[in-house]
N, C-alpha and C positions, 0 to 999 in steps of 0.2 A: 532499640532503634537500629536498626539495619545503616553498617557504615560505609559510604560509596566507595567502587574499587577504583575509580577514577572519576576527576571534577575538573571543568572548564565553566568560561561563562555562559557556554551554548546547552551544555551537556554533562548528565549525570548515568554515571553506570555503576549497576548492582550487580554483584556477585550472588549468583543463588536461584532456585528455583521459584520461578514466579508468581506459587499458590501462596510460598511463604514468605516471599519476601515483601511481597506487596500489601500484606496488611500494617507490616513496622511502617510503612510511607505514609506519607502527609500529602497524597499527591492528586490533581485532578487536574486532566489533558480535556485538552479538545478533541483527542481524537487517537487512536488505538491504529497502530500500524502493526498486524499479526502475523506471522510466518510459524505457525505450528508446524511442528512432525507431521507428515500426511497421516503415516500409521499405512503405509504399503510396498514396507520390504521386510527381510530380516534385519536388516542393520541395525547395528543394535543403539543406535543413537536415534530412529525411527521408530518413538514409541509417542503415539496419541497420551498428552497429558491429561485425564479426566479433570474436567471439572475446573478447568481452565478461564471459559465464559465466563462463566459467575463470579472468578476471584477478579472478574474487572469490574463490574458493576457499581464498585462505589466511586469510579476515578475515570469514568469516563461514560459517554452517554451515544458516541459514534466510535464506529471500526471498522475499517477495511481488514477481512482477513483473506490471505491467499492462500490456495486448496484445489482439489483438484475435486471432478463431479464426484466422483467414488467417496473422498473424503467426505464433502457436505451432505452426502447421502446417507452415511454409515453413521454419523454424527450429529445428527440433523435435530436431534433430542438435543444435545448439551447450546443448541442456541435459543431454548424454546423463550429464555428469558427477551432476548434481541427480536430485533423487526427489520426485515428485508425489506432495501430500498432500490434496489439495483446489481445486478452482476458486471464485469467488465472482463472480458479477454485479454491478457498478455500473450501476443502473438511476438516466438523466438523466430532468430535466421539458424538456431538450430535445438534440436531436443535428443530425447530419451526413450532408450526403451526397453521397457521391463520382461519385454516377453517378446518372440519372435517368432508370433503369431497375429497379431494387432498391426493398425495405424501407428507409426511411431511419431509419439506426442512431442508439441511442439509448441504448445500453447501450457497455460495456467490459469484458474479464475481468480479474480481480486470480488470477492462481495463487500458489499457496502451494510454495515446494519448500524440502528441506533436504537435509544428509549427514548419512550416520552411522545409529545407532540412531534410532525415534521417538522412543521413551521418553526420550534424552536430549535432546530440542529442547525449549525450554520454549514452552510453546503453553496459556495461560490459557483455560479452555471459555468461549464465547462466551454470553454469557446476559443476555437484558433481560425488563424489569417490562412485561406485557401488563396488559391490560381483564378486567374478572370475565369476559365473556362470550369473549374468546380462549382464558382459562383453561379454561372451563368444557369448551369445543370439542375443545383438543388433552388435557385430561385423558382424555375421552370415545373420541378416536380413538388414542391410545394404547395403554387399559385393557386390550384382549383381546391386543394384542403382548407388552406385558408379563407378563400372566400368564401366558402361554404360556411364556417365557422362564422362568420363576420369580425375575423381577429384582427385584419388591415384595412382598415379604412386609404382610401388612395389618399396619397402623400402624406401620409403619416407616417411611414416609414423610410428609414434611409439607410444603404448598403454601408456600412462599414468595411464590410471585405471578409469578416469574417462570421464562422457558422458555428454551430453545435461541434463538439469534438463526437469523434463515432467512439464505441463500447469499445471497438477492435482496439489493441494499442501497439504498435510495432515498436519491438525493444529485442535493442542484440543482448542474450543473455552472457554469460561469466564467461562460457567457453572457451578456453585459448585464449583468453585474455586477464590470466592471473590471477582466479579464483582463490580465495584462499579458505571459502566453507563451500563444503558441496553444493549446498542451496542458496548462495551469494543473491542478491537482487541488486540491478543494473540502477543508478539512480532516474535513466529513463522511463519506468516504469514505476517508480515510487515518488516522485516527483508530482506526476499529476495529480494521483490520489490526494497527495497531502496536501497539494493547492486549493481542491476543492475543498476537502472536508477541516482544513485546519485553516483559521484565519493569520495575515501576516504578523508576526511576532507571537505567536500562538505556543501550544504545547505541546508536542507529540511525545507517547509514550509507547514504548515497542518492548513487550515481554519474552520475545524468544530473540534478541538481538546478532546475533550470529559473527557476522562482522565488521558490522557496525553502519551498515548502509543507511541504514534510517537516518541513522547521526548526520551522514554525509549529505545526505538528499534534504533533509530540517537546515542544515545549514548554508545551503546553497540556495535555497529558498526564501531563506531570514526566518527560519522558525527556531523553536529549543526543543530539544529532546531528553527523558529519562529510557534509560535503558535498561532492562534485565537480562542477564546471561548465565545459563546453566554450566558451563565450561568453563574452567578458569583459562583453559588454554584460547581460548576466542577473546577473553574479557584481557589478555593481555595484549592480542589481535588490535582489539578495538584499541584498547590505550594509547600503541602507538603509530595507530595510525591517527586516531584524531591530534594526539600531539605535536606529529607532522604539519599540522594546520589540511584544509582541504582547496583543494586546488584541482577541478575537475577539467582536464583535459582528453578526455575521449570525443570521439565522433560523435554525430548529432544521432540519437536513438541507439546509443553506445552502450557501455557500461560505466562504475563507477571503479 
């Protein structure tokens, strides 16, 4: 049995690569928060772990994994097990670039995949408070799909204020703001996923944990997280920053 490199009441993190250490667990989440290696540079920390998907399959039944299109293209085999529910865009105020011949990317995708039924995955609708004048806009562009439909019957509905959240998600990445693993993720943008697809006081469990955002973003949300980390240098990262307590004081679409 795999012994935790650190424990809290919110939060458990394991030392070791995720193919092997997750069969010694006892463990079954609500929901898989993934940040794999793309597998598209040399660096040597940038290597596609084969065979990854599959060592989750007994611990969880939902995943958001983030990738880039080349990634989920090249790898598009090791999900064959999973079922695509949605893609979502992580739109940065800055990015990357590999080659200096290209768009310099700026964006990342978050997919969504599960097993099983839909119906049985718990997936909370996505929805925030717009401006009178958004309201106004998507009431408007709506109105004749809807009728058409016969989804609204008159006065059966009533504005709340708010709408559908869009795919797009604007989040300031790590940049200049104290990054401390190259591919840091903002709690801005991990945040919503885990609202959706993990229920309140739920489980998230994150196998490439980096340093340690998951944790932050599970805990600021009232979730729990197990963590797995390949590096010991990251997993001491993590340690002490969770034992800092979390206290998120960045800008609103900020970082963590």
């Amino acid at each position: 049995m795999a012994e935790p490199y650190y424990e809290d009441a919110d939060t458990v993190l394991y030392l070791g690569d995720m193919r092997q250490v997750l069969p010694e667990l006892d463990v079954t989440a609500d929901c898989v928060i993934a940040d794999p290696p793309y597998g598209e540079t040399s660096l040597s920390w940038d290597r596609w772990p084969d065979g990854w998907p599959d060592a989750l399959l007994g611990a969880a039944r939902s995943m958001w994994c983030f990738g880039s299109m080349r990634m989920f293209l090249q790898q598009a085999l090791q999900f064959d097990a999973w079922t695509l529910s949605q893609d979502v865009v992580w739109q940065k105020q800055n990015g990357t670039g590999f080659a200096t011949d290209r768009f310099r990317r700026v964006h990342e995708h978050a997919l969504h995949w599960y097993r099983g039924e839909w119906r049985t995955i718990h997936h909370a609708v996505p929805r925030m408070q717009v401006g009178i004048r958004e309201r106004g806009r998507s009431v408007a562009q709506g109105k004749g799909h809807a009728q058409h439909l016969g989804a609204i019957e008159k006065g059966a509905w009533t504005d709340d204020g708010s709408r559908l959240a869009p795919s797009v998600i604007q989040a300031a990445n790590m940049w200049r703001r104290g990054a401390v693993h190259p591919t840091e993720k903002p709690t801005g943008i991990l945040a919503p996923l885990i609202e959706y697809a993990c229920p309140a006081g739920g489980l998230i469990l994150d196998p490439f944990a980096g340093s340690g955002s998951t944790a932050v973003a599970a805990r600021l949300t009232g979730r729990r997280a197990v963590l797995i980390e390949a590096d010991e240098r990251y997993c001491e990262v993590i340690a002490r920053r969770l034992a800092q307590g979390v206290l998120d004081l960045t800008p609103s679409g900020g970082a963590s």
